[in-house]
N, C-alpha and C positions, 0 to 999 in steps of 0.2 A: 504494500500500500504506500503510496506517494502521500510525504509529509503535508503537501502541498493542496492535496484532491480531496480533503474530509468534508465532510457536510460541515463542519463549521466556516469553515474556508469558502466552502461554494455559498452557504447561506448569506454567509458576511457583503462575499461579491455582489452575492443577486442583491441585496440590501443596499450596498452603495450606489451601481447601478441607478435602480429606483431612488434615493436620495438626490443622484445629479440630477438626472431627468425632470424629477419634482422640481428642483431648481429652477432648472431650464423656463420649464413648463408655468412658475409664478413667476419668475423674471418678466417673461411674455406677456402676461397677464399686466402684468404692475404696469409693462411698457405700453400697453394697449387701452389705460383708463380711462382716457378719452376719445376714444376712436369708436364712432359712431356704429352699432347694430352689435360691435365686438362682444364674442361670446367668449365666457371663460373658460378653461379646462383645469383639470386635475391631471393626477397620477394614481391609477388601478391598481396598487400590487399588496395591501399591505393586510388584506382579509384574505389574498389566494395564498399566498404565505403562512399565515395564520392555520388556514384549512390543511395546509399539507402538513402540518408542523403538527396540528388535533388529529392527525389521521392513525390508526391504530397503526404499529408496527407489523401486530400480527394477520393483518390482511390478505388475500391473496390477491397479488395485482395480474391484472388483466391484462394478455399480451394484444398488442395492436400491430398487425401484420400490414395493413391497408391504411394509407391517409384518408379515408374517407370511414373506420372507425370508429366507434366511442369508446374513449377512454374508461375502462373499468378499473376500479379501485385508489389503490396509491399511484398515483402519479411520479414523472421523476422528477424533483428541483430542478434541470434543465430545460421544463416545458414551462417554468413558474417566471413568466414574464410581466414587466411593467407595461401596462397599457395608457395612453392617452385618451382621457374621455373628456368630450365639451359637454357643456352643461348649457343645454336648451333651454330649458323650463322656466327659468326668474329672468326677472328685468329689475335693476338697480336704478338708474337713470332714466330721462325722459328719451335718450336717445338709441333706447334698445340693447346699449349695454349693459352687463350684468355685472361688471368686477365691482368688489368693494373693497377701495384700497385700504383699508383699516383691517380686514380680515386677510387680505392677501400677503400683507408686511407680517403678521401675526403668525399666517401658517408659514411664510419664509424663515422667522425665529426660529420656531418650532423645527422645523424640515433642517435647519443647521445646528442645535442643539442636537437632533438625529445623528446626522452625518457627524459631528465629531464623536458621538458615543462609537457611532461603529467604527471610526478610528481607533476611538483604543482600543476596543476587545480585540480590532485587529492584532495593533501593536501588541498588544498583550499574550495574543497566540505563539507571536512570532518572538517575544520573548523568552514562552515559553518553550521553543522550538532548540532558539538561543542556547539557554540551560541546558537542556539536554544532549545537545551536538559537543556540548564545551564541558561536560559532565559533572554540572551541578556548580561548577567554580563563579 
């Protein structure tokens, strides 16, 4: 097994991932607050993650032979992707947009207090890694 390939490692990834993108994704928002009909989006990943993470170990996962199958079971964290979703449904402004920069600033906080935590767990893997290569010293 590669030091490198553990599901803490790949979770961490898929997690930062989704933290940039979020980024991206309210930066754009924040930039678009007065741009007329602009609708806002999010970032989708943080309940499919969750789901996989609640998912029994002892399951038996379902093989999918066909891309035009459905996934039975446990899925693999490689399919557990951030999505981009716009949000239709509210209107903020008279002019059809929807951001509200007060909540936008708030989940960018938020979304970067994220992203440095999963820096350290990372750093802190990789310390632990440290340790062990270097034997304990």
């Amino acid at each position: 097994m590669n030091a490198f390939t553990t599901k803490t490692m790949q979770i961490l990834e898929r997690s930062l991932d989704a933290s940039s993108l979020r980024h991206k994704v309210l930066a754009n928002n924040i930039a678009n607050v007065d741009t007329p009909n602009f609708k806002r989006s999010d970032v989708s990943f943080d309940s499919a993650l969750q789901a996989y993470l609640n998912e029994s170990p002892a399951a038996l996962p379902g093989m999918v032979t066909h891309p035009r199958h459905i996934p039975i079971g446990i899925q693999s964290l490689s399919q557990i992707q951030p999505e981009i979703v716009v949000e239709e449904s509210t209107i903020v402004n008279n002019n059809g947009n929807n951001v509200d920069i007060d909540s936008e600033m708030t989940q960018l906080a938020v979304n970067q207090i994220k992203y440095n935590a999963l820096i350290q767990q990372l750093n802190g893997h990789f310390a632990k890694l440290r340790s062990a290569i270097q034997g304990g010293r």
